[in-house]
LOGU-269552 format. One record per atom (N, C-alpha, C): residue number from 1; chain; atom name; x, y, z. Coordinates in nm, 4 decimals. Example, Ala and Ser with C-alpha at 12.3 -4.5 7.8 and 13.67 -1.06 7.14 Angstrom:
! residues 2
<r 1, A, N, <1.3190, -0.5690, 0.7800>> <r 1, A, CA, <1.2300, -0.4500, 0.7800>> <r 1, A, C, <1.3200, -0.3300, 0.7800>> <r 2, A, N, <1.2850, -0.2250, 0.7080>> <r 2, A, CA, <1.3670, -0.1060, 0.7140>> <r 2, A, C, <1.2900, 0.0030, 0.7870>> 
! end
This chain:
! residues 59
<r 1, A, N, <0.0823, -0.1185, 0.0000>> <r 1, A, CA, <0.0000, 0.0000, 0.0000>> <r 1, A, C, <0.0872, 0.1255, 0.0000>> <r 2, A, N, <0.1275, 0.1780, 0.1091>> <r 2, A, CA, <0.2423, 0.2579, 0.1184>> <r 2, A, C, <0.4198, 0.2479, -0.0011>> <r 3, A, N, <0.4484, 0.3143, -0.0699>> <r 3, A, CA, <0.5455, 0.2613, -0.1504>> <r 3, A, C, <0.7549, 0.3194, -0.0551>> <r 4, A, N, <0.7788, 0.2094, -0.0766>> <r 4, A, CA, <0.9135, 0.2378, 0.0299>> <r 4, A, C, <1.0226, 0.3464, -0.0562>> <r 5, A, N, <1.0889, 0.4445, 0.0519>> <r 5, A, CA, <1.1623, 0.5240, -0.0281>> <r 5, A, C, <1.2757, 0.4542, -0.0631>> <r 6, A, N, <1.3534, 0.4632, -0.1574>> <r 6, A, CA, <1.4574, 0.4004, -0.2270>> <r 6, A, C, <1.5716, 0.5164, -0.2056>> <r 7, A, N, <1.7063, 0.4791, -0.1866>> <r 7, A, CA, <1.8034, 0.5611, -0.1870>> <r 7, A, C, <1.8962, 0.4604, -0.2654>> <r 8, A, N, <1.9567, 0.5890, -0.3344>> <r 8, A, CA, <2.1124, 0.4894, -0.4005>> <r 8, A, C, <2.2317, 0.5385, -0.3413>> <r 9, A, N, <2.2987, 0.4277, -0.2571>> <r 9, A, CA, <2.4279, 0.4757, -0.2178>> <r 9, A, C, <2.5519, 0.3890, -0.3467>> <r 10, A, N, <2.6431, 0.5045, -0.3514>> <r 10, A, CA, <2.7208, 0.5242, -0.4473>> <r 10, A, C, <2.8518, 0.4536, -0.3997>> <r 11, A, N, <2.9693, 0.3580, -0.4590>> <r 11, A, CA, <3.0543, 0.2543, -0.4052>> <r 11, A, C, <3.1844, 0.3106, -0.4991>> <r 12, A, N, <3.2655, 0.2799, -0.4277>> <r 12, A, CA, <3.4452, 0.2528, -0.5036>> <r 12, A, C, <3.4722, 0.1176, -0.4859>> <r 13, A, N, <3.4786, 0.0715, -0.6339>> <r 13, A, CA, <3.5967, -0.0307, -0.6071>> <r 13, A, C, <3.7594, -0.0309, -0.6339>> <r 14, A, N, <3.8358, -0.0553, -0.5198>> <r 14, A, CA, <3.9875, -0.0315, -0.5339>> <r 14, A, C, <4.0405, -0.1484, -0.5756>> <r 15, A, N, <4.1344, -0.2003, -0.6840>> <r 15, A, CA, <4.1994, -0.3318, -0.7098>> <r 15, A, C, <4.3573, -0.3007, -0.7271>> <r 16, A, N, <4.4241, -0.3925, -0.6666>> <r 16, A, CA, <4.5071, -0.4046, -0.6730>> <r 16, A, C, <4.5879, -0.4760, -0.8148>> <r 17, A, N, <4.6539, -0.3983, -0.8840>> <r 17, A, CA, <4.7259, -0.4268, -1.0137>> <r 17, A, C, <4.8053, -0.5615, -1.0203>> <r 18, A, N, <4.9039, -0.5799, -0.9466>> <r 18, A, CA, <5.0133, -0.7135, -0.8886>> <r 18, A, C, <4.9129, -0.8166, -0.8158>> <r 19, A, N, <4.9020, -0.7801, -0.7442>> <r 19, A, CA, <4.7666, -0.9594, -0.6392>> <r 19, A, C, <4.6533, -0.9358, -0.7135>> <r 20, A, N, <4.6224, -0.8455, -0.6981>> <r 20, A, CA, <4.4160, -0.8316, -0.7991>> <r 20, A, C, <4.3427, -0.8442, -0.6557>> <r 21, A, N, <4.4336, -0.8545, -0.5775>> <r 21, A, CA, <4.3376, -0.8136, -0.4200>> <r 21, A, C, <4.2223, -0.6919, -0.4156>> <r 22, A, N, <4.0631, -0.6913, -0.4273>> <r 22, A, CA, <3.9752, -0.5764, -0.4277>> <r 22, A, C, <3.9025, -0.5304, -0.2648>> <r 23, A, N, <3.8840, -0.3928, -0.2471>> <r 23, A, CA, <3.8467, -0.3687, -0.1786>> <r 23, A, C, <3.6971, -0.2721, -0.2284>> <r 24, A, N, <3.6105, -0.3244, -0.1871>> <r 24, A, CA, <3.5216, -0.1982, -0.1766>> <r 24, A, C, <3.4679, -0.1014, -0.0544>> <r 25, A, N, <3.4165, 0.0343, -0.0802>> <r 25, A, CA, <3.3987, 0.1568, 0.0147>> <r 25, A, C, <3.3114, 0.2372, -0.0659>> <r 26, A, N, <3.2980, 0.3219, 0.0679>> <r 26, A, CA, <3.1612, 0.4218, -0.0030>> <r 26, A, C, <3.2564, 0.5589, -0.0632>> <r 27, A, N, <3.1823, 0.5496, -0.1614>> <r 27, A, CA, <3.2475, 0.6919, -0.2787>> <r 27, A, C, <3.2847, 0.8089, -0.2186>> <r 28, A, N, <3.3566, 0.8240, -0.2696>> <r 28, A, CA, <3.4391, 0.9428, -0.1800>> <r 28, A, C, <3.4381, 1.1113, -0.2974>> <r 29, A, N, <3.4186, 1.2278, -0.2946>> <r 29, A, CA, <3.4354, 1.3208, -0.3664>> <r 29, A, C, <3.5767, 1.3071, -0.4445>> <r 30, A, N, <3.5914, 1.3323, -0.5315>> <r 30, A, CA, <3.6969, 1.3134, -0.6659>> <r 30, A, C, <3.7606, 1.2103, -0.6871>> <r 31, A, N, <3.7052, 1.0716, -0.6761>> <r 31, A, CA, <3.7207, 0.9403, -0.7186>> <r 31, A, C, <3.7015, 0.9623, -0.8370>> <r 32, A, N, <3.8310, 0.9309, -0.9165>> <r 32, A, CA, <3.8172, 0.9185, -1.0700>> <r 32, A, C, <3.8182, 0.7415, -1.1050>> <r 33, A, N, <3.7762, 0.6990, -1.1934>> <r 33, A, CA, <3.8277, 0.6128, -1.2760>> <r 33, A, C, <3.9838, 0.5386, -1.2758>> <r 34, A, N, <4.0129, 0.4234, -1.3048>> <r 34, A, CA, <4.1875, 0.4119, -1.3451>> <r 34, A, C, <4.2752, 0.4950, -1.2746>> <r 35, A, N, <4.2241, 0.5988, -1.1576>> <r 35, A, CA, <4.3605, 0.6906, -1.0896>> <r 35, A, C, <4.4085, 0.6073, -0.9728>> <r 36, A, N, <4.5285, 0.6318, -0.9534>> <r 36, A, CA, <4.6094, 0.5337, -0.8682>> <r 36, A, C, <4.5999, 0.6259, -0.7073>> <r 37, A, N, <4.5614, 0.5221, -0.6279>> <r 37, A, CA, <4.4835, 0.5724, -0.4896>> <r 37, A, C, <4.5354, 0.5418, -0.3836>> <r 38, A, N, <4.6627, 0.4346, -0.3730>> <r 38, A, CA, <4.7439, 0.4039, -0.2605>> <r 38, A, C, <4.8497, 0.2695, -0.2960>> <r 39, A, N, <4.8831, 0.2156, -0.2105>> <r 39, A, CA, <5.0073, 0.1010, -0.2395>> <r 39, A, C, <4.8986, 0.0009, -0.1678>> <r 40, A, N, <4.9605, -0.1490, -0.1922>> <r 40, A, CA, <4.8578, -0.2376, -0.1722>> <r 40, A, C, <4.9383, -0.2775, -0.0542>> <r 41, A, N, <4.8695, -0.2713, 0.0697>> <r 41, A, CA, <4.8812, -0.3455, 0.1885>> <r 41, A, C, <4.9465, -0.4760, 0.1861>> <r 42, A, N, <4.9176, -0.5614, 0.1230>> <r 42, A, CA, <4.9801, -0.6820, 0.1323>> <r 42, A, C, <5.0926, -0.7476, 0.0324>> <r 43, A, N, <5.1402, -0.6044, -0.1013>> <r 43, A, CA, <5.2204, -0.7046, -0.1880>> <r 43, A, C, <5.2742, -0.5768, -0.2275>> <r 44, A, N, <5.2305, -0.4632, -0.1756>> <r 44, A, CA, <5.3244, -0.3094, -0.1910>> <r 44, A, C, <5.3029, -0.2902, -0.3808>> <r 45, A, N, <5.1789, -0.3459, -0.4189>> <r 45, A, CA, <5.1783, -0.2941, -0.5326>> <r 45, A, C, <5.0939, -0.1761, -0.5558>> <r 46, A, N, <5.0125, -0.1463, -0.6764>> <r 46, A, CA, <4.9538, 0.0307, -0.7300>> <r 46, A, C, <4.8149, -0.0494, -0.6864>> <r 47, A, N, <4.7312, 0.0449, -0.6228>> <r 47, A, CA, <4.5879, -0.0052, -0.5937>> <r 47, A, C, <4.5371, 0.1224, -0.6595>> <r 48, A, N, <4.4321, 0.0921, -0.8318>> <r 48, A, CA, <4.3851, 0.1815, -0.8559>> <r 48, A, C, <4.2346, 0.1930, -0.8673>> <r 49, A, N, <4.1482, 0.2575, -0.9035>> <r 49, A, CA, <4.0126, 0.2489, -0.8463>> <r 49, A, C, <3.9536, 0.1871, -0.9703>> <r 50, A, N, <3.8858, 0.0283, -0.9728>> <r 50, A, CA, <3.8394, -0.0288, -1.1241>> <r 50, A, C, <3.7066, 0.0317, -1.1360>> <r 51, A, N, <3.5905, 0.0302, -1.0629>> <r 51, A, CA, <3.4856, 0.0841, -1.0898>> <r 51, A, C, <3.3548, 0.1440, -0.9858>> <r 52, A, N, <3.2751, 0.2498, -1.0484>> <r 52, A, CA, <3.1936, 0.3210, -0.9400>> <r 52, A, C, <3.0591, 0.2659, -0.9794>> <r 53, A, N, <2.9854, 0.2723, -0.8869>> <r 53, A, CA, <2.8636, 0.2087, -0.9374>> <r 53, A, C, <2.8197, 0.2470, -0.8370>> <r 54, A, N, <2.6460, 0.2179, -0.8157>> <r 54, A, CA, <2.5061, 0.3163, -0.7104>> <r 54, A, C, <2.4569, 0.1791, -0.6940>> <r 55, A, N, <2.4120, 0.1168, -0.5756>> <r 55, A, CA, <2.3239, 0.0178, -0.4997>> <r 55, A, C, <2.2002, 0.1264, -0.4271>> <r 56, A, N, <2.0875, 0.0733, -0.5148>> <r 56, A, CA, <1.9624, 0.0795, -0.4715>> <r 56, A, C, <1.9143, 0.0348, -0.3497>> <r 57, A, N, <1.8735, 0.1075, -0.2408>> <r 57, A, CA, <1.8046, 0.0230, -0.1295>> <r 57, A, C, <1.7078, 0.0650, -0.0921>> <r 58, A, N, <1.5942, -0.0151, -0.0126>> <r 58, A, CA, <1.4706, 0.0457, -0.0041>> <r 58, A, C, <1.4638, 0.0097, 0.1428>> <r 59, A, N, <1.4016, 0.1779, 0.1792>> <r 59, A, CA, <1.3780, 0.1811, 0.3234>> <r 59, A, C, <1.2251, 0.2112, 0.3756>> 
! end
């Protein structure tokens, strides 16, 4: 009867270039694409950001 509000929260995924180790987190202001975002914790390689994407949820 009532229809639920929907919000999209917006995601980073970070991958690591050398292991392919991924992390995901919530989007951060000037997350680009392919830009290189830190060293990888466990193999000291380039962790750059593979893709952004929005998850729908209904509250």
């Amino acid at each position: 009867m009532f229809s639920k509000e929907k919000i999209t929260i917006a995601y980073t995924v970070e991958k690591c270039g050398k292991c392919g180790m991924q992390k995901k987190r919530k989007f951060s202001a000037g997350d680009m694409l392919f830009s290189e975002v830190s060293k990888c914790d466990s193999c000291d390689g380039i962790v750059t950001i593979e893709k952004i994407f929005g998850e729908t949820v209904e509250q």
